[in-house]
N, C-alpha and C positions, 0 to 999 in steps of 0.2 A: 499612407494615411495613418493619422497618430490620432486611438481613443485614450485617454482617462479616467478614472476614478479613485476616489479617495476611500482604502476598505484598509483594517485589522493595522487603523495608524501609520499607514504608508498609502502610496501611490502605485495604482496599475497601470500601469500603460500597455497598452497594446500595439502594436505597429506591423503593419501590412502592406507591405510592396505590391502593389496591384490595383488593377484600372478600375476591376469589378468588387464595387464592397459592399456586402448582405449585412445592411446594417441590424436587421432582425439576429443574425447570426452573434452579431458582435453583442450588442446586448443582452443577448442571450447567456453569454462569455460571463458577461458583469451581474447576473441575473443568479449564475450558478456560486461566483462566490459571495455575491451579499448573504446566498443561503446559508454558506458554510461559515462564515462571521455571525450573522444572527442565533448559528445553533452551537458554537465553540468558541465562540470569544468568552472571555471570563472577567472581560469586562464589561457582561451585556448582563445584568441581571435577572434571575429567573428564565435565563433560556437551560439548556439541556446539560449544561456542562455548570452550569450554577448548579441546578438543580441535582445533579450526581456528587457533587463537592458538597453539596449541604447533605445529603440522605444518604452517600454512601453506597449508593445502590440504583440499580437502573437496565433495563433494556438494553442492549445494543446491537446497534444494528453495523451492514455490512462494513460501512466508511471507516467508523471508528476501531470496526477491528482491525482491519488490515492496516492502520495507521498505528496501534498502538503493537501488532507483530512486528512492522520494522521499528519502531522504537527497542522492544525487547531486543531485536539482535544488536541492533546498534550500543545499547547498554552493556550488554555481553561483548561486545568485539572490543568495547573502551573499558572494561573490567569495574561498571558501573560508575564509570566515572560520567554518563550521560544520564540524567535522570527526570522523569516528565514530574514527580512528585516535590519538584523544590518549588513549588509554588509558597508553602510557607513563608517560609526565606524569601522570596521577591514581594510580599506583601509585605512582611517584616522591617525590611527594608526603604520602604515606599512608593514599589508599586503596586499601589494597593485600591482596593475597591470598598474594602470591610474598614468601619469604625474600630472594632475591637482585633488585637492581636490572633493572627492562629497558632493554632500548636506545633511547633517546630519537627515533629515525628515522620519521617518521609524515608522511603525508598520503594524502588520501583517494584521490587519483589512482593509488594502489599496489593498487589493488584491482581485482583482473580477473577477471570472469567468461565463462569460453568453454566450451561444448559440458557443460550441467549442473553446470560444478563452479567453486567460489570461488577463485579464489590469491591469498596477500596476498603481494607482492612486496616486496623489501629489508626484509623480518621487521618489518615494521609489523603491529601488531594491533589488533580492533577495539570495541568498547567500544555496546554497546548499550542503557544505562539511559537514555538520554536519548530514546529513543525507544518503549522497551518499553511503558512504561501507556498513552499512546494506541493501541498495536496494542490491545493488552487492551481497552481502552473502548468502540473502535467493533466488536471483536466482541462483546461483553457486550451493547451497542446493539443490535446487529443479531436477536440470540438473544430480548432480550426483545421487540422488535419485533414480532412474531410473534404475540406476544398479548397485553401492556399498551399501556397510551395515555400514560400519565402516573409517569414515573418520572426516577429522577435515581443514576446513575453518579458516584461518588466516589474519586478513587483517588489519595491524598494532596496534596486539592485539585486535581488537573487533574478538569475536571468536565464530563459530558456531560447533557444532559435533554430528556426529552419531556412535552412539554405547557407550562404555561407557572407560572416559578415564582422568587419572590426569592432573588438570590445575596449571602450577606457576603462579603466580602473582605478580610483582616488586614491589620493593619502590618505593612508589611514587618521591624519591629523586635522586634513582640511578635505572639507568632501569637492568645494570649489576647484582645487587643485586637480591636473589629473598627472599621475607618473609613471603609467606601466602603459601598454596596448599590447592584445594579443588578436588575435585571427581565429575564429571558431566557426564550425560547422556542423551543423545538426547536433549541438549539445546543449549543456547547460553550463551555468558558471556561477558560483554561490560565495560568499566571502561572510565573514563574521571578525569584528573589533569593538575594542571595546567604546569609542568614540560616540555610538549610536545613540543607547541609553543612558543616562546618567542619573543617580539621586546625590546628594551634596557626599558621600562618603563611598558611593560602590557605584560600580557596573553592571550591568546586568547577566553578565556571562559568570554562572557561579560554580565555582568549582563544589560539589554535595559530601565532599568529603571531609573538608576544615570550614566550610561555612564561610569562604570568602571568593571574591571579583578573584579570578584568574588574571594577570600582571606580567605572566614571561614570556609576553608576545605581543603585538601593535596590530596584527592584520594575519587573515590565513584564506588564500583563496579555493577553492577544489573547482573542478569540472569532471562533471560524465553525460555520461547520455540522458540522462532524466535527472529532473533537480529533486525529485523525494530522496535519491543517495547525496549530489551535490550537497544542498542545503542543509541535511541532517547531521552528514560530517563533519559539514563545516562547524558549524555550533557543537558537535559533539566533541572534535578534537582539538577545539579552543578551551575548550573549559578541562581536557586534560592535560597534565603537566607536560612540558616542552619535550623532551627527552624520549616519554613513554607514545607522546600522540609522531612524534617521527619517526617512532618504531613500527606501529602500529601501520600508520602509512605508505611504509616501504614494503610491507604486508600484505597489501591490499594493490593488487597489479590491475586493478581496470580502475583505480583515480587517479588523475592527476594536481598538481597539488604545488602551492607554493606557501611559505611561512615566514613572516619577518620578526624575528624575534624581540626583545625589550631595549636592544644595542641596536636595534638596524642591521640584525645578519641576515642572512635571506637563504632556506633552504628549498630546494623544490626537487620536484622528482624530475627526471630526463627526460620527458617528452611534455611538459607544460612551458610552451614556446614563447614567452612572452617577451616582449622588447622594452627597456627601460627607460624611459625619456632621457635626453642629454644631460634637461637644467636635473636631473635629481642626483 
């Protein structure tokens, strides 16, 4: 049985293999991330992450830190080339919420947490879509855990599953299309291209170091066990350069991993199984 909802501009889908479905449960599912859209989305005005972006200062509680400690390693493992304070720059751009320009001042080192509360220093702000649906996933994980065996976590293709079940995978060019299938069990599977988002001149995946859409790659998939690592590398090693993010990759021994570069070359690591369709 297949639930939906429409949250944080994409689609969740839930799917549960099973006779018995607690639909209290599943709602429940959709209940836990409408909360976490309503209090991080920064496109919700005057909720909590407005409200920090404007006053620079705030409370914080347990969610946000532990979401913003692995952003910090992950910035550190990508040599800040991952960075949650380019929000300027995507507004700048035009993904935007504000009438007036912000000030382009950003990096993640401006971010200081002491004695419960957040401060963002030299008015850099911070920008949490990139990391938002994996929070969401591996709680949704966690909740049906409890009482299914075989289900599968959707949430505008970054994807979590239990039990063991075939994934498609798009063109990076056409999402109708599909040209890879892989076999997964009990993981997760996370992909970032730049196809997704568009304004008339950029993409949304920005490199924070020259101020521009990242371009020397079409598509990068990862899987591991939990989409908080999936999903964050994914985005994190899209937006660093070709070369340094498949150094960095072959580094890192529990992801797996494939990368199609700006020519259609295709790197992956040695155990990311995936099978190529004929027509591609």
């Amino acid at each position: 049985m297949k639930y939906s909802r429409n949250l944080f501009w994409s689609r969740l889908d839930i799917t549960i293999n099973s006779e018995n479905i607690d639909t209290e449960l599943i709602e429940n599912c959709f209940i836990q991330a409408q909360n976490f859209e309503n209090k991080y989305s920064r496109f919700i005005k005057w909720n909590y992450l407005y409200n920090l972006n404007m006053k620079k200062s705030s409370q914080i509680d347990w969610e946000l830190f532990s979401i913003l400690e692995l952003c910090k390693k992950v910035s550190i493992i990508t040599s800040w080339y991952f960075d949650i304070t380019i929000l300027p720059f995507l507004e700048n751009i035009g993904y935007w919420i504000e009438e007036k320009k912000l000030e382009y001042n950003y990096w993640y080192k401006n971010i200081e947490i002491e004695n419960n509360n957040i401060y963002l220093k030299n008015w850099v702000s911070i920008e949490l879509w990139a990391v938002g649906k994996w929070y969401i996933i591996d709680k949704i994980y966690t909740i049906l855990d409890k009482k299914y065996d075989n289900y599968i976590i959707n949430f505008g293709w970054d994807i979590r599953l239990k039990g063991k079940h075939k994934i498609y995978l798009e063109d990076p060019f056409d999402d109708k299309k599909i040209i890879w299938e892989i076999e997964l069990e009990n993981c997760s599977i996370a992909s970032s291209s730049p196809n997704k988002r568009k304004t008339k001149l950029w993409h949304h995946l920005i490199n924070p170091k020259n101020n521009e859409s990242q371009n020397d790659k079409i598509a990068l998939f990862i899987t591991h066990k939990l989409s908080s690592f999936s999903d964050i590398f994914s985005t994190a090693l899209f937006v660093t350069p070709l070369e340094e993010s498949i150094k960095i990759l072959w580094s890192i021994k529990w992801l797996e991993w494939l990368i199609i570069d700006k020519s259609w070359n295709i790197y992956k690591s040695n155990n990311f199984n995936c099978k190529l369709n004929d027509i591609w």
